[in-house]
C-alpha positions in Angstrom: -19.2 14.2 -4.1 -19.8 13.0 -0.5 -19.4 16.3 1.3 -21.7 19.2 0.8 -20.1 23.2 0.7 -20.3 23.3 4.4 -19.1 20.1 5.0 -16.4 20.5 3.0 -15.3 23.5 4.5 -15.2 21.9 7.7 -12.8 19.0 6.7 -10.2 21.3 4.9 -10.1 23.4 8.1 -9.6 20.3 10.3 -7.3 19.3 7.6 -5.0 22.5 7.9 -5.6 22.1 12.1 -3.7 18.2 11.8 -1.2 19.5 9.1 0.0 22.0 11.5 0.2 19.9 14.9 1.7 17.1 12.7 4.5 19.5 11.4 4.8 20.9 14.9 4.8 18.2 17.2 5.7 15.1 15.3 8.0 16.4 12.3 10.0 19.0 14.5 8.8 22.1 12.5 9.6 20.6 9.3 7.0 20.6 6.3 7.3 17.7 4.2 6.8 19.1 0.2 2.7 17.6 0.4 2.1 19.8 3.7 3.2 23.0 1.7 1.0 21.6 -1.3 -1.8 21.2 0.9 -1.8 24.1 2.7 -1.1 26.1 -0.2 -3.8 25.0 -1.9 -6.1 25.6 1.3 -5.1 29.0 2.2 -5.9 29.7 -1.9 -9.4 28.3 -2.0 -9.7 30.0 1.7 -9.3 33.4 0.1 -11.7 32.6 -3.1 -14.3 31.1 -0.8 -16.7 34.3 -1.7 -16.4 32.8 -5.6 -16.8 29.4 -4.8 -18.4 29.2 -1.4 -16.6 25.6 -1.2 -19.0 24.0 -4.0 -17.2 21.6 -6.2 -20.1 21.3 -8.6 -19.0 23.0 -11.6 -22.4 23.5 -12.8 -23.6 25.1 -9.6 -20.9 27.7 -10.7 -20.6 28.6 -13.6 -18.9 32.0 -13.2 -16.3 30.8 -10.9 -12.5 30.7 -11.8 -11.5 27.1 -13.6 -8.4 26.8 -11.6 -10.7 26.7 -8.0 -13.0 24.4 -9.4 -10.1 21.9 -10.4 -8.6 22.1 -6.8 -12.2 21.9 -4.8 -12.9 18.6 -6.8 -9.3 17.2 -5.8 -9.6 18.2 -2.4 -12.9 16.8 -2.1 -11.3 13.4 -3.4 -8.5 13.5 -1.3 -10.2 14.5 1.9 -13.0 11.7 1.4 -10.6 8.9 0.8 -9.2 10.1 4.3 -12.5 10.0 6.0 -12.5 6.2 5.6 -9.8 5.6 8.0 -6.9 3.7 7.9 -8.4 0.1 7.9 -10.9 0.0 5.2 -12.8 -3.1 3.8 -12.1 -4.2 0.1 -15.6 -3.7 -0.9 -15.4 0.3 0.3 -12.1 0.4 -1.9 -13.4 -0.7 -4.8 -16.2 1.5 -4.0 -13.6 4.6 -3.8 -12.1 3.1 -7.6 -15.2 3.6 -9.3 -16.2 7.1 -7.6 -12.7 8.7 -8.8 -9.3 6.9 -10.4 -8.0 3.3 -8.9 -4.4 5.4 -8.4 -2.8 8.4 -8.4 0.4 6.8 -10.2 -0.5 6.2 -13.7 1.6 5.4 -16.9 4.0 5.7 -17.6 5.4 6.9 -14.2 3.8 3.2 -12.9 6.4 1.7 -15.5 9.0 3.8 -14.5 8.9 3.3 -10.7 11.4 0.2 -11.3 13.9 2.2 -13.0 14.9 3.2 -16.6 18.2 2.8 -17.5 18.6 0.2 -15.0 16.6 -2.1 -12.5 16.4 -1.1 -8.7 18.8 -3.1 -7.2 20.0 -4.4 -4.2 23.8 -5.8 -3.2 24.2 -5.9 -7.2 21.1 -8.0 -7.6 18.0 -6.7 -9.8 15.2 -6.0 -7.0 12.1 -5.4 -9.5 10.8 -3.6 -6.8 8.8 -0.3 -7.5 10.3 2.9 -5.8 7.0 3.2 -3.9 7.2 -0.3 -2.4 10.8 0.1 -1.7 9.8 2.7 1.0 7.1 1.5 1.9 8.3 -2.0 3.0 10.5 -0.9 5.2 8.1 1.4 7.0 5.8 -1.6 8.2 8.5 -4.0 9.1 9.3 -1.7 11.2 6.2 -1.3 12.5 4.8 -5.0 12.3 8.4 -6.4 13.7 7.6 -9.5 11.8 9.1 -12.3 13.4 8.7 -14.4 9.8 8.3 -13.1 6.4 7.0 -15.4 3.9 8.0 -14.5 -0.1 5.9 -16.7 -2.8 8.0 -15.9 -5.5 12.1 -15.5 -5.0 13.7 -14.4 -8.4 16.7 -13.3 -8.1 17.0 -13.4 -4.8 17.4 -9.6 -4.2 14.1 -9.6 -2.2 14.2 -11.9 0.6 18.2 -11.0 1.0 17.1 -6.7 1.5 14.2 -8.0 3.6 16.4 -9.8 5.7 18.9 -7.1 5.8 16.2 -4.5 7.2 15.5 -6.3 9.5 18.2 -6.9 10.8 19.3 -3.5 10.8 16.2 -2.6 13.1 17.9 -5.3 15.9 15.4 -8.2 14.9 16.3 -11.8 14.8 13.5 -12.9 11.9 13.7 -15.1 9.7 12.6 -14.9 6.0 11.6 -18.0 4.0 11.3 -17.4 0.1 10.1 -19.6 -2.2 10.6 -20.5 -6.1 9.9 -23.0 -8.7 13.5 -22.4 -9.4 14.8 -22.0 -6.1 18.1 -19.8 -5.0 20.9 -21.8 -4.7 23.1 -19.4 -2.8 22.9 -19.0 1.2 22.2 -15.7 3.1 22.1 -15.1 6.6 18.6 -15.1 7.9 17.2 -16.5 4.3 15.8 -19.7 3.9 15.2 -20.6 0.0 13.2 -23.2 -0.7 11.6 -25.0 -3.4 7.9 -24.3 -4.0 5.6 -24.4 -7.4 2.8 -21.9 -6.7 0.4 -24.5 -9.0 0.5 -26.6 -5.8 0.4 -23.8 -3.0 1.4 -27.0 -0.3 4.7 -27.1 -1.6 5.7 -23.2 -1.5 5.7 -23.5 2.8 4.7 -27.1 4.5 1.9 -27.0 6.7 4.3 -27.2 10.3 6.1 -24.3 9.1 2.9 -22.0 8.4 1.7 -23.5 12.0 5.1 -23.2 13.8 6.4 -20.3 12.6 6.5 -17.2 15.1 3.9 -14.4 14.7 3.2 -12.0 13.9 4.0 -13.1 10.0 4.3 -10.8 6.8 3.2 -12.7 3.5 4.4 -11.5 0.3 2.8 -12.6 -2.4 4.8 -12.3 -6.3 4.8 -15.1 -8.0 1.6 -14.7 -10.2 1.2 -18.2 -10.7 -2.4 -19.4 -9.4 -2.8 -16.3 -7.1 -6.4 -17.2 -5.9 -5.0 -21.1 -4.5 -2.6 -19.6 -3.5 -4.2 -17.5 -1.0 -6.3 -19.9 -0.2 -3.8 -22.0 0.7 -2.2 -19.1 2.5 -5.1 -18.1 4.7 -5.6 -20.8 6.6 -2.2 -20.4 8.6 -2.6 -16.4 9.3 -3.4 -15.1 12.5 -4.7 -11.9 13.3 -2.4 -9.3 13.5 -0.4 -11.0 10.5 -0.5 -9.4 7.0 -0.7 -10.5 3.3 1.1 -7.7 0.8 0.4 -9.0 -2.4 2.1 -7.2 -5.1 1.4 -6.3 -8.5 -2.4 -6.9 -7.7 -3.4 -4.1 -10.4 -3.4 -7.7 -12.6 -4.8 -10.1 -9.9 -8.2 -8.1 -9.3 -10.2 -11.1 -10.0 -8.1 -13.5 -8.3 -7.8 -11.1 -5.2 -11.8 -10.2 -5.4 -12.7 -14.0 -5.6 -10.4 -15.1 -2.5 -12.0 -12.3 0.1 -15.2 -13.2 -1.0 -14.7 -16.4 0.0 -12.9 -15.0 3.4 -15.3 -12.6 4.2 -14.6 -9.9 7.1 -11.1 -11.8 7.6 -9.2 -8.8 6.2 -8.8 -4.8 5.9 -7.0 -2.9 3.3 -4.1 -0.9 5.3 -4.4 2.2 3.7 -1.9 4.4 5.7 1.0 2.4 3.4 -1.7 1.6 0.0 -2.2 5.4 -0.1 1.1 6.8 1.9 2.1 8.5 -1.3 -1.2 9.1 -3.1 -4.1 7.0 -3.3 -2.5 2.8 -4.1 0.7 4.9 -5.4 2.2 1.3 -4.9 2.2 -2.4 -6.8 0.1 -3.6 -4.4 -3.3 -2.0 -5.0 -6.0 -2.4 -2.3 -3.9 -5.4 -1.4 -1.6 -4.5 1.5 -4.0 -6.5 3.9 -4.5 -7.0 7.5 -5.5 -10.2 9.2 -8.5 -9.1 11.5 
């Protein structure tokens, strides 16, 4: 554990402080269910604090109550993986994997987050999106504004057609280029599908486009073909400001630690949307990245 007992104490007050000016001033008195968790859980460990005197060593204590110990250790978790900020390097993320769990979504809820019965879907189209990503998308184009969204990787088509659909909703004349091996055949307002083989990343996006093409710029990457050319390929057209959300990274580790080594201090994990639900609750683990 990073924080010692008085340490600790400290952050879980300040924690309880920012919960309550959040729900005051930005949520309009409303709790969300984690700020009732959270609190809950302080106020608890507040009134046990004479049994545990904030020490989430277990063996420093071994008279004190089970049930404390358990929520100590996961507030000490939690409340470090805050303390790095919202802009984090790989290398301290990976760090963070190895002192605690990777992500707080495990099987088989991970397997589930598309759906059961049936796939998420968009317009009648599968989306093979996770439930996580489907919120969490929309969030940062809304905050980005993306004035082009690059897809490696178009499927169905369900994708680029809901991307272009939000935003539009949020008033924005983008445009969103997908590309496939098997390309789309159909047309879709604000969709451009082209043809593209991720084993030769030049031909998912020509060079002018990558150059011309009006920033800022979202890159999604979901085509698992050749991941670590492909980023390659992809990097030398993004600008600061512009981000690279590549999903389904829990199998592209290597690929994705091999490409920022090579692009060193070029990129940040953005964890306000990698951990907005729990730490990478999302497909795309310590990879929604900012250009820096």
């Amino acid at each position: 554990m990073i924080f010692t007992p008085d340490e600790l104490k400290r952050a879980a007050s300040a924690a309880k402080v920012e919960i309550e000016s959040r729900v005051r001033e930005r949520q309009e008195g409303v709790a969300t269910y984690f700020d009732v968790l959270l609190c809950t859980i302080l106020n608890r460990l507040e009134n046990s604090e004479l049994q545990h005197g904030w020490d989430a060593d277990p063996a420093k204590l071994p008279g004190a109550d089970t049930a404390n110990i358990k929520e100590l250790r996961w507030l000490a978790t939690y409340l470090e993986n805050r303390k790095e900020g919202r802009f984090v390097s790989y290398e301290a993320r990976l760090r963070g994997d190895k002192a605690g769990q990777q992500s707080d979504i495990r099987s088989p809820e991970r397997a589930m987050s598309q759906g059961t019965a049936a796939c998420l879907s968009w317009r009648g189209a599968p989306l093979f999106k996770s439930v996580f990503d489907f919120a969490i998308l929309p969030m940062l184009l809304w905050e980005l504004r993306p004035a082009s969204v690059f897809e490696i990787g178009s499927g169905s088509g369900a994708s680029a057609r809901w991307i272009a659909d939000m935003l539009h909703t949020f008033g924005l004349n983008s445009q969103v280029y997908s590309s496939d091996i098997e390309p789309v055949t159909e047309s879709y307002a604000g969709v451009h599908f082209l043809n593209g083989d991720s084993r030769s990343p030049e031909t998912l996006f020509g060079a002018d486009l990558l150059c011309c093409a009006p920033r800022p710029c979202l890159v999604i990457e979901d085509a698992h073909k050749n991941v670590h050319d492909v980023l390659l390929y992809i990097d030398d057209f993004l600008v600061k400001g512009d981000y690279l959300f590549i999903e389904d990274s829990l199998y592209k580790g290597d690929d994705l630690k091999s490409f920022l080594s090579k692009r060193p201090q070029r990129y940040l994990v953005d964890a306000h949307y990698t951990d907005f639900f729990g730490r990478n609750a999302t497909s795309a683990i310590n990879s929604i990245l900012i250009r820096v």
